[in-house]
LUMMIKE-130913 format. One line per 4 residues: number of its first residue (from 0); their letters; for each residue x, y, z of N, C-alpha, C. Coordinates in pm, whole numbers, plus 32768, in hexadecimal, padded with zeros to 4 digits. Each point is the difference from the previous one (the first is absolute). Layout:
% residues N
NUM> A> X,Y,Z,X,Y,Z,X,Y,Z; ... $
END
This chain:
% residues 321
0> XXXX> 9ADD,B134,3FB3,7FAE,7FD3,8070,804C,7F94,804C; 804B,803D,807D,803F,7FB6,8020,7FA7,7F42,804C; 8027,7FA3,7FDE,7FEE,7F66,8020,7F54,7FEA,7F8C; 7FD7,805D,7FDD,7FB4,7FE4,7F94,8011,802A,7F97 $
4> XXXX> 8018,7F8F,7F95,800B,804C,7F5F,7FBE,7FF6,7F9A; 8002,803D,7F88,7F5D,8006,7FC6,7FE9,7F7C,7FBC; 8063,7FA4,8022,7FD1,7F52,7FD8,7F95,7FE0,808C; 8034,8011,8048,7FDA,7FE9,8076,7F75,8050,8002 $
8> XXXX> 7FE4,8063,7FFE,7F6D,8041,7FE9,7FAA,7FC1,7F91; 801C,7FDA,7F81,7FB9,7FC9,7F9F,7FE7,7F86,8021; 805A,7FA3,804D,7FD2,7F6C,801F,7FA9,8019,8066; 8004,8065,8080,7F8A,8018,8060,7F79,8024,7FCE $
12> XXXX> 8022,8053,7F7F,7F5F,802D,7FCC,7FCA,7F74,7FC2; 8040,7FA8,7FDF,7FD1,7F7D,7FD3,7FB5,7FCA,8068; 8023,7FE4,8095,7FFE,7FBA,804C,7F8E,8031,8063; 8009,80A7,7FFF,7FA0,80A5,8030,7FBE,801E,7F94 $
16> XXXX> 7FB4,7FBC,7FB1,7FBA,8065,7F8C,7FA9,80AA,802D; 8048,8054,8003,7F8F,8074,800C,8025,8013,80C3; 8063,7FCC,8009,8022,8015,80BD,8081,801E,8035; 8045,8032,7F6E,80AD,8046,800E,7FFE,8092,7FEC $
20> XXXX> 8035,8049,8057,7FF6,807D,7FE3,80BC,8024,804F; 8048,803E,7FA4,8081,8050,8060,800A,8076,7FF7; 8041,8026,804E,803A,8098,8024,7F6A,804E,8037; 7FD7,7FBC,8089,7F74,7FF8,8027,8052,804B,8094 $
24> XXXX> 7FAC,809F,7FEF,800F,8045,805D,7FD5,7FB8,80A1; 8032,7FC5,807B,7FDD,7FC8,804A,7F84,8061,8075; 8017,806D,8018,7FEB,8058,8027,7F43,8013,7FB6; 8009,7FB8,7F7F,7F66,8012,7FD5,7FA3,7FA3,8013 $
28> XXXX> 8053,7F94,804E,7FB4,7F98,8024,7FFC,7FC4,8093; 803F,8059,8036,801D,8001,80AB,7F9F,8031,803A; 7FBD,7FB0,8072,7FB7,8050,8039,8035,807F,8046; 805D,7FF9,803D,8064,8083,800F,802A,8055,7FE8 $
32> XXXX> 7FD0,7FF2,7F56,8045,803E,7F87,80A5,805D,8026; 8028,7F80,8010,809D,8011,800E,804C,7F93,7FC9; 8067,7FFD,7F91,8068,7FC3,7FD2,8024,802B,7FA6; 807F,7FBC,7FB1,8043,8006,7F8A,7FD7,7FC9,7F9B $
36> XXXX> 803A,7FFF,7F7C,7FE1,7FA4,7F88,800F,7F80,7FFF; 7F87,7F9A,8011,802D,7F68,7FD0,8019,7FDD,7F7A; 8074,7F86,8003,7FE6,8001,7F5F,7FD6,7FB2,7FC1; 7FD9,7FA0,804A,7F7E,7FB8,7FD5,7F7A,7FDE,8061 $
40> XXXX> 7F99,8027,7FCF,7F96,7FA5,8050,7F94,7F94,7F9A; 8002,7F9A,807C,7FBF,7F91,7FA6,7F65,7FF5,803D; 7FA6,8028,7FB9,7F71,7FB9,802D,7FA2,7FAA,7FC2; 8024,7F8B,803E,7FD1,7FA0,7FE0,7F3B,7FD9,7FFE $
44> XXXX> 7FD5,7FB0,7FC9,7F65,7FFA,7FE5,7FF3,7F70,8073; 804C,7FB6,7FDD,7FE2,7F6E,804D,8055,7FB6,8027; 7FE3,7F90,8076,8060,7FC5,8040,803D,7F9E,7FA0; 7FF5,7FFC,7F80,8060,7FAB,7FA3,806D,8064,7FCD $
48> XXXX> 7FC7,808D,7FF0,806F,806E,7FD5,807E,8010,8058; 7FC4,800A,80A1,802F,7FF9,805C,808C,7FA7,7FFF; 7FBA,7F95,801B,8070,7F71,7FFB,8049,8004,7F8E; 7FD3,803C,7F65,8059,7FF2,7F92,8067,806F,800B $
52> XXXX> 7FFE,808A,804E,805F,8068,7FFA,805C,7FE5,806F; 7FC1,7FB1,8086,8064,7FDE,8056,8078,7F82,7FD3; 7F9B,7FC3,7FCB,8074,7F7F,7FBE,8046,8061,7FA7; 7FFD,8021,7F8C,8072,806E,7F99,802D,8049,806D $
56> XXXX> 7FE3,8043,8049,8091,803C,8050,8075,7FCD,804C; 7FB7,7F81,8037,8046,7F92,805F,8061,7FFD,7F9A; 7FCA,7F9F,7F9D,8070,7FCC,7FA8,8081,803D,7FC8; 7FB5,8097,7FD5,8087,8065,7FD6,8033,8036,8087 $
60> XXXX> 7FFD,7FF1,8086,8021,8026,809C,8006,80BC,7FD7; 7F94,800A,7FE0,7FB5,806B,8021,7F9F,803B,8077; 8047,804F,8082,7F94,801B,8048,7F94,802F,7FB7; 7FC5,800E,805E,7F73,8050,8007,7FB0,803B,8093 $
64> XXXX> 7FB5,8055,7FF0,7FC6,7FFD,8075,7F4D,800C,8003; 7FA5,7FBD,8031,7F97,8013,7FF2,7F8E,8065,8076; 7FB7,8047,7FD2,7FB5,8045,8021,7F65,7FF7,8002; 7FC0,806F,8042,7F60,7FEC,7FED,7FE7,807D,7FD3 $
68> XXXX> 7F9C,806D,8016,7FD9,8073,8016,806F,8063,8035; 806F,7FDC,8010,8036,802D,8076,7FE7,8057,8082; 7F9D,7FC2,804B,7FAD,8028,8071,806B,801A,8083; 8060,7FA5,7FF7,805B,8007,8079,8098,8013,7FBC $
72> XXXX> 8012,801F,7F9E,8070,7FF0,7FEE,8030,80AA,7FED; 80B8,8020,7FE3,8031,806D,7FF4,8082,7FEE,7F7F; 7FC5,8045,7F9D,8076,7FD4,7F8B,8073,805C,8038; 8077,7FA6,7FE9,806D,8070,7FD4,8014,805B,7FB5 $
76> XXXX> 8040,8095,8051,8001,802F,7FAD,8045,8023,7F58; 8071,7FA6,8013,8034,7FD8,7F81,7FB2,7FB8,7FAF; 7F9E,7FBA,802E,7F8D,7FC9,7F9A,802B,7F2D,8017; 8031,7FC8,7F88,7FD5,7F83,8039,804E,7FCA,7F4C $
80> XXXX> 8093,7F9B,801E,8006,7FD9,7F81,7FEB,7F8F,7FCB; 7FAD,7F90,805C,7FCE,7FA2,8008,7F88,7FD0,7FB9; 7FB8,7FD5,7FB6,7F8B,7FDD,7FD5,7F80,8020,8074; 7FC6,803D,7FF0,7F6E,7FF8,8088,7F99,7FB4,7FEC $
84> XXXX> 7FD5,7F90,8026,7F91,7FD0,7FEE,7F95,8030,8044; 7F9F,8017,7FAD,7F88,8047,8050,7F78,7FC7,7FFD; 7FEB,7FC1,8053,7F86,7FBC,7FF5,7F81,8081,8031; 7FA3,8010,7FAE,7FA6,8063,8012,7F68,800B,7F82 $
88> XXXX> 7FBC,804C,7FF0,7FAB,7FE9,7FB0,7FFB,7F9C,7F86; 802F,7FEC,7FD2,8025,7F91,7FA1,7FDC,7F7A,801E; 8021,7FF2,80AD,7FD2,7F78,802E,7FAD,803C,804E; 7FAF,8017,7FFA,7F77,805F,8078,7F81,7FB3,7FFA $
92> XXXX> 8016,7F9A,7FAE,7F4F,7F8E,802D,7FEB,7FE6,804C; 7F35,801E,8015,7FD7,7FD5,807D,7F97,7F71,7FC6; 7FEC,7F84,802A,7FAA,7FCA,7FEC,7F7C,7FD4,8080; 7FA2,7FDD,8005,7FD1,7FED,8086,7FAD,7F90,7FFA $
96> XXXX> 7FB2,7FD5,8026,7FD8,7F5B,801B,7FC7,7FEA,8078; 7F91,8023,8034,7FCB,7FEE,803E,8043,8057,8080; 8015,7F9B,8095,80A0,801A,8059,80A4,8008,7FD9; 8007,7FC3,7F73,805F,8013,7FF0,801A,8057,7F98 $
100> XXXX> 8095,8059,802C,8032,8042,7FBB,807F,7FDF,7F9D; 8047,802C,7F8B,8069,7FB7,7FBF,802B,8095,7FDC; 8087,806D,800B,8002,804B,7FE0,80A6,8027,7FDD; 801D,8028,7F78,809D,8017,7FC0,8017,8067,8088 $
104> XXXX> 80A1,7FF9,801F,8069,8052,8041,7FE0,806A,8010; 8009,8027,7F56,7FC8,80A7,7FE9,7F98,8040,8017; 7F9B,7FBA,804D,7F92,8034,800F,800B,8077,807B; 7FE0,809A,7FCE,7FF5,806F,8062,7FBF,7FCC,809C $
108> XXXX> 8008,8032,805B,7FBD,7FA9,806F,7F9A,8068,8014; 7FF4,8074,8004,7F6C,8053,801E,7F9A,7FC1,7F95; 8033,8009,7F86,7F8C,7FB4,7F7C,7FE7,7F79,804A; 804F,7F97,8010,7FC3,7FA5,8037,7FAF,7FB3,807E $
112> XXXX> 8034,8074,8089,7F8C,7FFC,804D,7F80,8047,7FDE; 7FF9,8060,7F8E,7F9C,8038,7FA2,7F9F,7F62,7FD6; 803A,7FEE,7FD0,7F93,7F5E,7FC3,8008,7FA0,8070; 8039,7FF0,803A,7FF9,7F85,8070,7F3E,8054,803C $
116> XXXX> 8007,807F,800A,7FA0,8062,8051,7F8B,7FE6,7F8D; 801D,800E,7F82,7F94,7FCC,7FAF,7FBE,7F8D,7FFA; 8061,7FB4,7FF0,7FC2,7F6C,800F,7FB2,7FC0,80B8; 801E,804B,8050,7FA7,8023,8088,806B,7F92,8030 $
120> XXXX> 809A,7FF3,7FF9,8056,7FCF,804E,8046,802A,8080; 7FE0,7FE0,8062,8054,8044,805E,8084,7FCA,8031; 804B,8050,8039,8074,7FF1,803B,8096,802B,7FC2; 7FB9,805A,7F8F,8078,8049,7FAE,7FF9,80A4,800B $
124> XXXX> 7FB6,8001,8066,7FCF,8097,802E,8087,8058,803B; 807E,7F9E,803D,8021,8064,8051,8088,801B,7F90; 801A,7FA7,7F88,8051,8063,7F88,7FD7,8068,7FA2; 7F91,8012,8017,7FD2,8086,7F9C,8029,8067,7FCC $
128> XXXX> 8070,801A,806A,8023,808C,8003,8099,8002,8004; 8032,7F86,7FCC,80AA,7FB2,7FF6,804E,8017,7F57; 802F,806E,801C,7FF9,8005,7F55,806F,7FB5,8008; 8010,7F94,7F87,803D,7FC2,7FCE,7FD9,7F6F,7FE0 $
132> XXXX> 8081,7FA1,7F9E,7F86,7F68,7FBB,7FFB,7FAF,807A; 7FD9,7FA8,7FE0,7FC6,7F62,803A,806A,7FD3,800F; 8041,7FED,7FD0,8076,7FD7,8008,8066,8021,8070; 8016,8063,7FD5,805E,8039,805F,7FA4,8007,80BB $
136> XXXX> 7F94,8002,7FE0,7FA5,8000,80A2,8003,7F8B,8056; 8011,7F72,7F90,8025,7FA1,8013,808F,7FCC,8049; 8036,803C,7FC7,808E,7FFA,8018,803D,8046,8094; 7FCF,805E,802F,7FEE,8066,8067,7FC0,7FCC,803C $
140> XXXX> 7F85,7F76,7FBA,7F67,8005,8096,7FD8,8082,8015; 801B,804D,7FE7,7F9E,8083,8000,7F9A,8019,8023; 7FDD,807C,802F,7F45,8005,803D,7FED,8085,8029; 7FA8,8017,8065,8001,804F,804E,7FB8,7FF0,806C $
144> XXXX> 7FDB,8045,8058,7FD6,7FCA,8090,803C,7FC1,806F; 808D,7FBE,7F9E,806D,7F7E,8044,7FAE,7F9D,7FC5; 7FB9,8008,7FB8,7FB6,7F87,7FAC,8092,7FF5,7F8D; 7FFF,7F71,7FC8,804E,7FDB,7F89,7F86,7FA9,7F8F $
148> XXXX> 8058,800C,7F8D,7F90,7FD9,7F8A,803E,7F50,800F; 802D,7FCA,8044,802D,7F93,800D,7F76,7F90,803C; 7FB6,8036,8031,7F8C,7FB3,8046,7FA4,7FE3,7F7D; 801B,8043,7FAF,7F91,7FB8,7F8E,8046,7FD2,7F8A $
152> XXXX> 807B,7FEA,8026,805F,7FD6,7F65,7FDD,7F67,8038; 7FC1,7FB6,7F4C,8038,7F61,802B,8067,7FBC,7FA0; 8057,805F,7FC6,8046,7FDD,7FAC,8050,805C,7F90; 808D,7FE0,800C,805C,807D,7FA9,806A,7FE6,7F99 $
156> XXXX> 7FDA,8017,7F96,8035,7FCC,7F7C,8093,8074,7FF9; 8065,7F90,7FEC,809C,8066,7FE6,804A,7FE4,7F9B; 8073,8052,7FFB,8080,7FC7,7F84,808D,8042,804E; 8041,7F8C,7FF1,8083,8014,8052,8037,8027,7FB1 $
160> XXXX> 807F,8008,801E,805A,8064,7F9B,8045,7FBF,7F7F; 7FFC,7F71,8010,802D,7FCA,7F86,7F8C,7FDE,7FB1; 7F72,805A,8008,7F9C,7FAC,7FB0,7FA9,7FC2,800E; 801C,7FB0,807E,7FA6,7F91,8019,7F7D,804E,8076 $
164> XXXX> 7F75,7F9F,7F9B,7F9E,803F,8030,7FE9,7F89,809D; 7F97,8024,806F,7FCA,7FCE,805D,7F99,8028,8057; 7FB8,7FC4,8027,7FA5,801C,806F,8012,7FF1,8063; 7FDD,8021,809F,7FFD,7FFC,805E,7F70,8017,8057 $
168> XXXX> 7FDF,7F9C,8045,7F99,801F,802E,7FF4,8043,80B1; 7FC8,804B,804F,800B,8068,8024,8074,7FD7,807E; 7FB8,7F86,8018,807C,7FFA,808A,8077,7FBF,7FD2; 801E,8000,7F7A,80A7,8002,7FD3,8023,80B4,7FD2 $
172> XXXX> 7FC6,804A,8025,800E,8096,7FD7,805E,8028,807F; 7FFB,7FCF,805D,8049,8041,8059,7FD3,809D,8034; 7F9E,7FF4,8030,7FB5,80B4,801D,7FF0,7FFE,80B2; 801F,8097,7FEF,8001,802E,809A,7FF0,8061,7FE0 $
176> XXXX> 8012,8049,8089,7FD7,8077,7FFB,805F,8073,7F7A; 7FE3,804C,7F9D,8009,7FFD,7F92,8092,7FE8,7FE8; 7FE6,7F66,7FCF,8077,7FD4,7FFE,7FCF,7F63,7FAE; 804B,7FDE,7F81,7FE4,7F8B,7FE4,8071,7FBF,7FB1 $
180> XXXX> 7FEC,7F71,7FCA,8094,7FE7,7FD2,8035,8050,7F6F; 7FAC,8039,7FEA,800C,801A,7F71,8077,809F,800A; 800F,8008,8079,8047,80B8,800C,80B2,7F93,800E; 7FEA,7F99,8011,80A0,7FB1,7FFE,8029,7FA3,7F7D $
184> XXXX> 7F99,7FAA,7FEF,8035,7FC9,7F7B,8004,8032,7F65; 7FF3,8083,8006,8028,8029,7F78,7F98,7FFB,7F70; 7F7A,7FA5,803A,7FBA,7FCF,7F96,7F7C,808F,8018; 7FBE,7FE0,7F6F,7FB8,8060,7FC5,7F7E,7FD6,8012 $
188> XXXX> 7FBE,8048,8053,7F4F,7FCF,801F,7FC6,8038,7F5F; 7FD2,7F83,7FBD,7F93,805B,7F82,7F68,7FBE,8027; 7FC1,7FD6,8063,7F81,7FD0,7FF4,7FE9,7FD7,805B; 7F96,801A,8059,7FE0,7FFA,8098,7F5E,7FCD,7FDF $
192> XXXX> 8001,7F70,805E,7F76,7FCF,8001,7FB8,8013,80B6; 7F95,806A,8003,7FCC,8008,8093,7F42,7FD1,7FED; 8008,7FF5,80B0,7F56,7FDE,8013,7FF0,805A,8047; 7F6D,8037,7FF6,7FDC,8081,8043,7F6C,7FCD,8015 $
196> XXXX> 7F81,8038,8093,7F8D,7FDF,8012,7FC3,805D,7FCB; 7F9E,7FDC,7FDF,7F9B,8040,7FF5,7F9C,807D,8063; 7FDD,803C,7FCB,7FD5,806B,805A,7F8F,8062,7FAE; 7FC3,807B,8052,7FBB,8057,7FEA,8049,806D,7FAA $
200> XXXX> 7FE8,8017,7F70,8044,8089,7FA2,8001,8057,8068; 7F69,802A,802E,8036,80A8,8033,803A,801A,806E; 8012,7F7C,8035,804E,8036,80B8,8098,7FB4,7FB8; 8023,7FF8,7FA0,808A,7FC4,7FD3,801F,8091,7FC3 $
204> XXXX> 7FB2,8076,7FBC,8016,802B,7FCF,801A,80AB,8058; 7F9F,7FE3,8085,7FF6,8044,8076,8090,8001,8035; 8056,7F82,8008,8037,7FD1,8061,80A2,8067,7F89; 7FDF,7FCB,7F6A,8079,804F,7FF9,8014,8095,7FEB $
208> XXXX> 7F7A,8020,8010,7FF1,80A4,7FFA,8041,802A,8075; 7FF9,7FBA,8058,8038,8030,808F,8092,7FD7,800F; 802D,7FBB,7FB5,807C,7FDB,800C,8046,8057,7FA7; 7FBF,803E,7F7E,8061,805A,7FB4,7FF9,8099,8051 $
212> XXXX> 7F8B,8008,8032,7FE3,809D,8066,807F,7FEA,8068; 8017,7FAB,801C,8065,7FD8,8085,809F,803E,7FCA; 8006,7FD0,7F94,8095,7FEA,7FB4,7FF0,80AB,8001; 7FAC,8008,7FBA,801C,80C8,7FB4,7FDE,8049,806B $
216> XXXX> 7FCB,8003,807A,7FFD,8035,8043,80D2,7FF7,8061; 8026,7F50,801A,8072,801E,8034,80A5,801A,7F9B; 7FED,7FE2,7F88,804D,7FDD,7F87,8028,8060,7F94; 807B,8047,8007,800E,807B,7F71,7FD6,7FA7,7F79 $
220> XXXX> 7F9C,805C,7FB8,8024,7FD4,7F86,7FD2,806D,7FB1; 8041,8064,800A,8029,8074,7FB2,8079,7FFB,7FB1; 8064,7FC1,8061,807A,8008,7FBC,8046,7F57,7FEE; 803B,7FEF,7FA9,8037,7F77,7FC1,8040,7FC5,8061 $
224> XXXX> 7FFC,7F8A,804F,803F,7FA5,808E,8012,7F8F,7FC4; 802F,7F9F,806A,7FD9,7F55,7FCD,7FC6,7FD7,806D; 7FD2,8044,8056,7F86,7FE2,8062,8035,8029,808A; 7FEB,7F78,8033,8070,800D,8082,8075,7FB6,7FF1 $
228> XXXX> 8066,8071,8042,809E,7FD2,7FEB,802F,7F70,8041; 7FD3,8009,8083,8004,7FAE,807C,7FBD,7F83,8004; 800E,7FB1,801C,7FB5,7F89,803A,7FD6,8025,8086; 7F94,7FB9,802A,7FB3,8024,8095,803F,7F81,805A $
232> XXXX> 8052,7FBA,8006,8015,7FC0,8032,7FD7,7FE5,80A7; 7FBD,7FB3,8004,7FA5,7FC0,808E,8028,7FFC,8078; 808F,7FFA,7FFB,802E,8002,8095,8020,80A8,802E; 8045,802A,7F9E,7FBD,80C0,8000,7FB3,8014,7FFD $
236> XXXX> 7FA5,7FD2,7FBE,7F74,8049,7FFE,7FB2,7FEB,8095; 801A,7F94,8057,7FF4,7FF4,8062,803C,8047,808A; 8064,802D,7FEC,806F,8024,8074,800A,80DE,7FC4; 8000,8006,7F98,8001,808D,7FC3,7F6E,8024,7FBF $
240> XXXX> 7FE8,7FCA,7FBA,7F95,8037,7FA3,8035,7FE6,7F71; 7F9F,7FE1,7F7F,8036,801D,7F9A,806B,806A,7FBD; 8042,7FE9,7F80,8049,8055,8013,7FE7,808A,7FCB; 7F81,8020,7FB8,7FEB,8076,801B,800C,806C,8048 $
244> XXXX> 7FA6,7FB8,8061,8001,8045,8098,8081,8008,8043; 802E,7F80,8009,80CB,8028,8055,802A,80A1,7F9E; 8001,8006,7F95,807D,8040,7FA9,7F8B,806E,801B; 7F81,8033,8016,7FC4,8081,800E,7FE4,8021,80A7 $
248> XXXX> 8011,7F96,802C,804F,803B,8088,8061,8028,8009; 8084,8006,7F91,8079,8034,8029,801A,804F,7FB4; 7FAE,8033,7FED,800D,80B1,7FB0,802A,7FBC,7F84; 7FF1,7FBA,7FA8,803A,8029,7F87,7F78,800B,7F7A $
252> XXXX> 7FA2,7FF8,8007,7F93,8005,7FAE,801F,8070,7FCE; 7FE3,8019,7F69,804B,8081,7FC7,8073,8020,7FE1; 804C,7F9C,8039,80A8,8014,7FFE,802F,7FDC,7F62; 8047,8051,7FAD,8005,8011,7F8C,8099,7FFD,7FB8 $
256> XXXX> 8040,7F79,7F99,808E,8012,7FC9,7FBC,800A,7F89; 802D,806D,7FA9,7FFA,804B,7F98,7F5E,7FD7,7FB6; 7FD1,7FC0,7FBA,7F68,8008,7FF1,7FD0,7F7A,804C; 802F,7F98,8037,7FD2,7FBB,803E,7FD4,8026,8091 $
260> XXXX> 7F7F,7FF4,803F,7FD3,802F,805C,7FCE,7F8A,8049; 8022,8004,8094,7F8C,7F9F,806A,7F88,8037,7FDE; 7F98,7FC2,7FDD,7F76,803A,7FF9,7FBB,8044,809D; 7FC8,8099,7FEC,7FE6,8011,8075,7F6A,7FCA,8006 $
264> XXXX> 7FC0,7FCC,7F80,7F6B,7FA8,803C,8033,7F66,8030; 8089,7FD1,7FFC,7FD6,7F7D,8049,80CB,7FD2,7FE1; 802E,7FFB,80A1,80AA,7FE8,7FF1,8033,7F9B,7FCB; 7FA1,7FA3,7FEF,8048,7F83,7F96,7FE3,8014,7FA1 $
268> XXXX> 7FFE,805E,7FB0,7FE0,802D,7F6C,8095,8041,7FE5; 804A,8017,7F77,8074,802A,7FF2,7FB6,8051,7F41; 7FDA,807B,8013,7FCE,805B,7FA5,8060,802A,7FA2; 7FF1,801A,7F4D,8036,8039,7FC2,7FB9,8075,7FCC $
272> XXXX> 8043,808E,8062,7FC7,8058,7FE6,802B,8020,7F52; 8046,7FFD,7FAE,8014,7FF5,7FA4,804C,7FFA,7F9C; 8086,7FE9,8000,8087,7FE3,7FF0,803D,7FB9,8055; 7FE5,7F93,805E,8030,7FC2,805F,8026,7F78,7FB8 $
276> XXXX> 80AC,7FF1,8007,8032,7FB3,7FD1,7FFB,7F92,8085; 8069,7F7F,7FB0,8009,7F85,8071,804D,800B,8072; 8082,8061,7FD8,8047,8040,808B,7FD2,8038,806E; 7F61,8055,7FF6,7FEA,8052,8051,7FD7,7FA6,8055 $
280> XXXX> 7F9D,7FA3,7FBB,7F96,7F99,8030,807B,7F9A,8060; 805D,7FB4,7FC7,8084,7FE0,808F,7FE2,8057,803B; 8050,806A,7FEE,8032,8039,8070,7F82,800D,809D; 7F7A,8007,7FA9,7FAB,803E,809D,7FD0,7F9F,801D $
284> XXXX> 8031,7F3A,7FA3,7FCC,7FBC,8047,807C,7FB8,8075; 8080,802F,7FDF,8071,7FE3,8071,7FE7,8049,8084; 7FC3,8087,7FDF,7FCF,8095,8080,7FBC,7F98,804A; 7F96,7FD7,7FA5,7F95,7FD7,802E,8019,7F6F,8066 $
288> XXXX> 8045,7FB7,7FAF,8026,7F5F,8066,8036,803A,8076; 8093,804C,8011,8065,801B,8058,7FCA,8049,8086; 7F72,8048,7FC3,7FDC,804E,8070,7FA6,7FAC,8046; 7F99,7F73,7FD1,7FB4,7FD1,8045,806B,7F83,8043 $
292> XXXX> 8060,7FEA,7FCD,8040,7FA5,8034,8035,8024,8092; 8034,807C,7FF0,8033,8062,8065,7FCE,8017,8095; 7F59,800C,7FA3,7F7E,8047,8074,7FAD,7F53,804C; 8019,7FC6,7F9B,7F7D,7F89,803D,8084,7F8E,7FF5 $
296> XXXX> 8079,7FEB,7FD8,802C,7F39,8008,7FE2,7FEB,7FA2; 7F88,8010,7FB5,7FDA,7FBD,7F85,8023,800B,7F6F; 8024,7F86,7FB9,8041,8011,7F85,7FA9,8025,7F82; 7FCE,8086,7FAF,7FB3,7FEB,7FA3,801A,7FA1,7F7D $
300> XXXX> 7FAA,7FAF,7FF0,8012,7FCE,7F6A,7F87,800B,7F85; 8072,8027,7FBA,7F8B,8040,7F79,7FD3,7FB6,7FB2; 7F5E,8024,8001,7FBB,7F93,7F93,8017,804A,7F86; 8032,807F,7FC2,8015,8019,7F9A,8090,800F,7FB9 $
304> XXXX> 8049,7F9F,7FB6,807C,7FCE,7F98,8034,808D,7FC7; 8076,7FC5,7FF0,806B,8075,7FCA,8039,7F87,7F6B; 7FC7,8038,7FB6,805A,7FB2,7F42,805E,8049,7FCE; 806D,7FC6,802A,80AC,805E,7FD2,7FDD,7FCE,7F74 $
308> XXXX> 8070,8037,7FB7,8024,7FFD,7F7E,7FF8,7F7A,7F8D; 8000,7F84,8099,8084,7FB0,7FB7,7F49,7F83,8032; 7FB0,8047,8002,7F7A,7F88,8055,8011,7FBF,8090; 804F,8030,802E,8039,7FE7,80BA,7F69,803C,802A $
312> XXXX> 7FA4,7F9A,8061,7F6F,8060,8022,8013,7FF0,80A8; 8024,804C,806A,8020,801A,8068,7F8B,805E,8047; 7FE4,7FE3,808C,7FC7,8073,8047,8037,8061,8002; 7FCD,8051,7FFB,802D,80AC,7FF6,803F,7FED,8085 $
316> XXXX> 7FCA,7FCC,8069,8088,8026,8090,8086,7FDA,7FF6; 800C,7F86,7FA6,807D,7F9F,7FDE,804A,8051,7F92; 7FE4,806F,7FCC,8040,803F,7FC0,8059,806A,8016; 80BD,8009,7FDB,8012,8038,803B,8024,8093,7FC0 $
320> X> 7FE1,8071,8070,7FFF,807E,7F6A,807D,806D,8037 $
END
């Protein structure tokens, strides 16, 4: 196992009780279901596990690379010989408190605008239908509508890469439009504290019925994606249109490299009809930049990551194939 050896795995299961697993098909845990063999993944339970596996790697200058659900991401297809940290069910607590919410990284985000809707909270209506954790939504500001989950965060618990734990409270988060500091400094969101109002159950519960009818009515989910490829970026979205719409105005919806497909229910979707490795997926997202760049001036940039071999996590446009 190349840069991990089985000293090195037995001191992690010390450190991971019950959250080391290698030679972990990537491809079975992709939303994409596309990659190679990792040869290690680490899933951790809590932000002390967290900080204790990042400090042991620092020290032995062991990369790593960390993950969520992988909602936006694209494994290599050689797989990954780096350690993966995966923050995901393991850290998935929700607690609630009146307006306030306290909830682990790992927490799924449809389950948890699920209970925000129970407890008759509003304003977590428009992630319902966002598969992937808290964490990672955080990190993105994420939403839908052009809404971000940033308006109700009041506070975000991390671990940098040597270990060390911290908080930040919202206007040291650095958030914009989905964009916050946490996609630059390297550190690991495990615990997000938000306030949410109060409201009526059944028109909260009205409100996301109509928001998941919205998604499945415009959104494939027949076949395995990481959502949308593209970012909607505002000054396009203003001057062109989102980028759906640009790239199915220019004939390519349907346009197909070996099982990876443009989705013909919606062009910022990138489909694995069913053997669609990470090459195909480049290749139709280079088609895809070169021709809107071509047709409109405008530069696409991808909200969904490309993870080479070695934990390098790049936009799929910045990649070169």
């Amino acid at each position: 196992m190349e840069g991990v050896t089985k000293t090195d795995i037995a001191a992690l299961r010390q450190l991971c009780p019950g959250g080391v697993l290698t030679n972990v098909d990537l491809a079975s845990i992709s939303q994409w279901k596309i990659g190679g063999i990792a040869d290690v993944v680490l899933r951790p339970s809590s932000t002390e596990q967290v900080a204790d596996l990042r400090r042991w790697l620092h020290d032995r200058r062991k990369g790593h690379v960390v993950v969520g659900l992988t909602s936006n991401l694209l494994f290599a297809d050689g797989g990954l010989r780096v350690p993966c940290l995966q923050i995901g069910p393991r850290m998935g607590a929700v607690a609630i408190n009146g307006n306030d919410v306290r909830a682990q990284a790992g927490a799924w985000v449809p389950s948890f605008a699920r209970k925000l809707m129970k407890a008759g909270l509003t304003g977590g209506e428009h992630i319902c239908g966002i598969p992937g954790t808290l964490g990672g939504l955080v990190c993105m500001n994420g939403g839908s509508q052009r809404n971000g989950i940033s308006t109700n965060v009041v506070a975000v618990e991390s671990v940098n890469q040597v270990g060390e734990c911290s908080s930040r409270s919202v206007i040291d988060c650095g958030f914009g439009y989905r964009q916050s500091v946490f996609q630059k400094n390297n550190e690991i969101i495990t615990s997000i504290s938000l306030r949410f109002s109060h409201a009526d159950r059944a028109l909260i519960r009205e409100n996301m019925r109509g928001i998941l009818a919205n998604r499945r009515r415009k959104f494939p989910r027949r076949d395995p994606s990481c959502g949308s490829v593209f970012k909607s970026d505002p000054a396009m979205y203003e001057e062109v249109g989102p980028p759906g719409q640009v790239i199915e105005r220019l004939g390519l919806k349907g346009m197909r490299i070996g099982d990876a497909e443009i989705s013909p229910d919606h062009a910022n979707f990138i489909v694995n009809r069913g053997k669609a490795c990470a090459r195909d997926v480049l290749q139709l997202v280079a088609l895809i930049s070169t021709e809107v760049m071509s047709a409109t001036g405008h530069r696409l940039v991808a909200e969904a990551h490309h993870v080479d071999e070695s934990g390098n996590i790049k936009p799929l446009n910045s990649v070169e194939t």
